[in-house]
N, C-alpha and C positions, 0 to 999 in steps of 0.2 A: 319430602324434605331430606331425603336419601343423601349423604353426601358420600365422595369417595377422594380422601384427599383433602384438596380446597376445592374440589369440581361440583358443582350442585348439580344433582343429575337430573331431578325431575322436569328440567325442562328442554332435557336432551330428546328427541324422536327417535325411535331405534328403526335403523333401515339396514342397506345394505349397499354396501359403495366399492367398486369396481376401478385399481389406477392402471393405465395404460403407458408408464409414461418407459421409453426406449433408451437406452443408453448405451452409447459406447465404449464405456470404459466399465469396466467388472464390480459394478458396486451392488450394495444391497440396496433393495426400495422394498417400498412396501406394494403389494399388489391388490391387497382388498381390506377390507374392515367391514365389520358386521355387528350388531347389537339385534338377538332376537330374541321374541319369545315363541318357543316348541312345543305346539300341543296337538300335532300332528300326526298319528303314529307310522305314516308313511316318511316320514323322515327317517333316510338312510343313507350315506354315505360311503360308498366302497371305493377304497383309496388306491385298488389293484384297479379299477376302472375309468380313471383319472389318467389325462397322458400330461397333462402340462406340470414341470419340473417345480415344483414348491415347497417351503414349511408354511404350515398352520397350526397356532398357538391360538386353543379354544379355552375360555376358560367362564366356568362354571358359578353363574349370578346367583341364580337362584334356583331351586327345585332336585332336579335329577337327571342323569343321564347315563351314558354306557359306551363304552371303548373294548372294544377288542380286540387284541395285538396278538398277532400269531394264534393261537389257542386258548388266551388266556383271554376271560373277561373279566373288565376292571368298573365298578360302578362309581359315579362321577358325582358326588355333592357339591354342596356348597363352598367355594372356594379352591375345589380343584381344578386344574387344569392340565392337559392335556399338549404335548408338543411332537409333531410327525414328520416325517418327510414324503410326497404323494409323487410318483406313486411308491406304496409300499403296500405288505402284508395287515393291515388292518382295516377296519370297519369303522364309523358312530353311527349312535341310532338314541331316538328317542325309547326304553324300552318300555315291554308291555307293561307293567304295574306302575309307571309312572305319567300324571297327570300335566306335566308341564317341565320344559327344561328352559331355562333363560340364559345366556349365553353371550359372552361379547368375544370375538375370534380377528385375530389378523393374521393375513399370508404375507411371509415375506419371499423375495427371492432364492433362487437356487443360491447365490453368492455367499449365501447363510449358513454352508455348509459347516465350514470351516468354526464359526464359530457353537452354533446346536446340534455339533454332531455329538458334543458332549453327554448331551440330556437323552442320548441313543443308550441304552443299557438293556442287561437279559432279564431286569427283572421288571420294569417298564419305562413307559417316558411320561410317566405322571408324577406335580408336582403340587404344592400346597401352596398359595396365592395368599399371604392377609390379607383382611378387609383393610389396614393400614397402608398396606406395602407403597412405598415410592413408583415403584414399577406398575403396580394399576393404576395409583390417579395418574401415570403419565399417559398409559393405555389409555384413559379416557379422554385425557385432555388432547391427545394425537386426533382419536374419534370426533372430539368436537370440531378441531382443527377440519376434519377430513369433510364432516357434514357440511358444515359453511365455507365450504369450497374455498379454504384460504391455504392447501397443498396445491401448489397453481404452478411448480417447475420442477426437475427431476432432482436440483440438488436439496431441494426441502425435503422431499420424496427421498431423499435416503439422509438425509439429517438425520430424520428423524425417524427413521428403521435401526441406523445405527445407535441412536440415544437407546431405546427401547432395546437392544438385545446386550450391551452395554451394564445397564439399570438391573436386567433379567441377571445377566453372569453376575454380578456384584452382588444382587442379593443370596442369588442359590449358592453362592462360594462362600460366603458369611455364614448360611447357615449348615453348609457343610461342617465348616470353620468350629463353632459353636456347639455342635450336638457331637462331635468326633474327634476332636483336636485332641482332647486330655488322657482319650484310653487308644488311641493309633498313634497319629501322624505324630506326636509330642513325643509319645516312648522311643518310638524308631528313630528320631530326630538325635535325642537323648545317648541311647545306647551306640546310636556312631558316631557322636561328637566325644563321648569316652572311649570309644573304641578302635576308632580311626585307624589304629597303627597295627592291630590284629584280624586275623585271615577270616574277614565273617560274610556273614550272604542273606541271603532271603532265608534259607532258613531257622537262623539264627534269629529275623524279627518278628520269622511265623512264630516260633515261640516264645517270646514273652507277649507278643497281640492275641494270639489264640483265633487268629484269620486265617484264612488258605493267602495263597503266595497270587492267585488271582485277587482276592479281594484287598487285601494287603496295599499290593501297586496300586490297584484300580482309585482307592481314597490317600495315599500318599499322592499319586502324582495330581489329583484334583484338589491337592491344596497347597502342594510346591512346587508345582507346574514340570516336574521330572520327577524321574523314578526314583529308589531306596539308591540303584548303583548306581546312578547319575551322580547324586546328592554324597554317595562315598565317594567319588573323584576327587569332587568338588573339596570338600573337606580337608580331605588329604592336600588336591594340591595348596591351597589355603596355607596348609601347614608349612609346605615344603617350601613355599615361595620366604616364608618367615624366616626358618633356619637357614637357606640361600643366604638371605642376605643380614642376617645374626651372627654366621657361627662360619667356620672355615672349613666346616664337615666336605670329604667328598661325594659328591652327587651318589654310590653308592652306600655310603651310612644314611646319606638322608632318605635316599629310595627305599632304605630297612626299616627307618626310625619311624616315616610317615604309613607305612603297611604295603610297600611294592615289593617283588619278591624278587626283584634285582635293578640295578642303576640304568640297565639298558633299557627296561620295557619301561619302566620311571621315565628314558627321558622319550622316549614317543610321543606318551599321554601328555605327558607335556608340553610338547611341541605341535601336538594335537590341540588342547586346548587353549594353550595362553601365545600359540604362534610362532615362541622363538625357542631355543633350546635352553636349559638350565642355566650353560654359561653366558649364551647372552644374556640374559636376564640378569644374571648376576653382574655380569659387565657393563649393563645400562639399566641400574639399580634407579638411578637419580630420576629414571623417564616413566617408571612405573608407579604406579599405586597400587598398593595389594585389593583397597576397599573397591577399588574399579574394575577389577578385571571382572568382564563378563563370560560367563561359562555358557 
């Protein structure tokens, strides 16, 4: 009476399903789905010996298992899982000391890149799965789908690859969001929404995060979708678009006031980002929204 979700699973069969389906236009599909149980210990996967272009998102029912990425092994409980690109530098394997691995895994297309390239990192691409999460019972309810043969055309076929990695980024960005927000991405946020108009940098938010200037970007940009000096343009121009159109300042006191170190290089960046120069902007006030401009 296993449930996952609202999915009753016990009367799920676990096999392994295989989609073929071809497309001319660049989208992702799903390519396979699998529910097994591993008790094998010939079960090996080397993902250097693999030619055809994939991700596979394995993820861990019940028992044990083992992942190897570059030199590192990583052992695989219940509820973790696993995300690759094949071919690549890694192995799984059922390993010796364990008695059984259960597993339900989907391969999606190469077209995937762009969005699981994220979950590509130095220190692994394993991730923690709840037994709750939205993103499994969809995984399984996709599975059921896939059993009873009712993915029967290519646009279901990537419906429903895109719902699934969708569901995936939403969850893992929440819980980025969650475990990280209040001692990173929050201070740095903080410290240049005060600081805006003074000459600061990465080093400045390595020291109050107490991160290297890699790890720093690395969780800033996976939760504001740009870097710390994106995110100080941003800001600044924010500013400078207000005063524009507030205050009669010349474009070089605003370029000093918002943190630029002169009115020329100020009006670039802004012509760079908001497409017209200071004074247009200032001269077709009426046609802008400051809350719309897209950086």
């Amino acid at each position: 009476n296993k449930r996952e979700g609202n999915i009753l699973l016990k009367d799920l069969k676990k096999t392994t399903v295989g989609l073929n389906f071809i497309s001319a236009m660049p989208l992702i599909m799903i390519k396979g789905m699998g529910w097994q149980i591993i008790d094998d210990h010939k079960y090996f996967w080397d993902s250097k010996k693999r030619a055809s272009e994939h991700w596979v998102l394995q993820y861990t029912v019940d028992g044990e298992g083992e992942i190897c990425i570059g030199d590192k092994s990583h052992r695989l409980n219940k509820g973790d899982a696993f995300i690759i690109n094949i071919p690549g530098n890694h192995y799984y394997r059922l390993p010796p000391d364990s008695k059984q691995w259960e597993v339900l895994y989907i391969e999606f297309s190469k077209e995937a890149d762009v969005f699981l390239n994220k979950f590509i990192s130095t220190e692994s691409n394993i991730i923690h799965i709840d037994e709750d999460s939205k993103f499994l019972a969809l995984m399984f309810n996709v599975y059921r789908e896939l059993i009873e043969d009712r993915i029967d055309s290519i646009y279901k076929c990537s419906s429903y690859g895109y719902q699934l990695i969708m569901e995936l980024l939403n969850e893992f960005n929440t819980k980025v969001i969650n475990e990280e927000r209040d001692i990173t991405v929050v201070a740095c946020k903080n410290y240049i929404n005060k600081n805006y108009h003074k000459q600061i940098g990465l080093d400045d938010l390595t020291a109050i995060t107490k991160l290297s200037k890699y790890h720093l970007s690395r969780k800033f940009k996976a939760e504001m979708g740009t870097t710390p000096g994106n995110y100080l343009i941003r800001i600044r121009l924010e500013k400078a678009m207000e005063l524009i159109l507030s205050t009669d300042d010349t474009i070089e006191t605003i370029a000093k006031k918002v943190g630029f170190s002169c009115g020329n290089y100020f009006s670039k960046v802004f012509r760079k980002n908001i497409k017209v120069s200071p004074l247009e902007f200032k001269n077709k006030n009426s046609e802008y929204s400051i809350n719309k401009i897209v950086f």
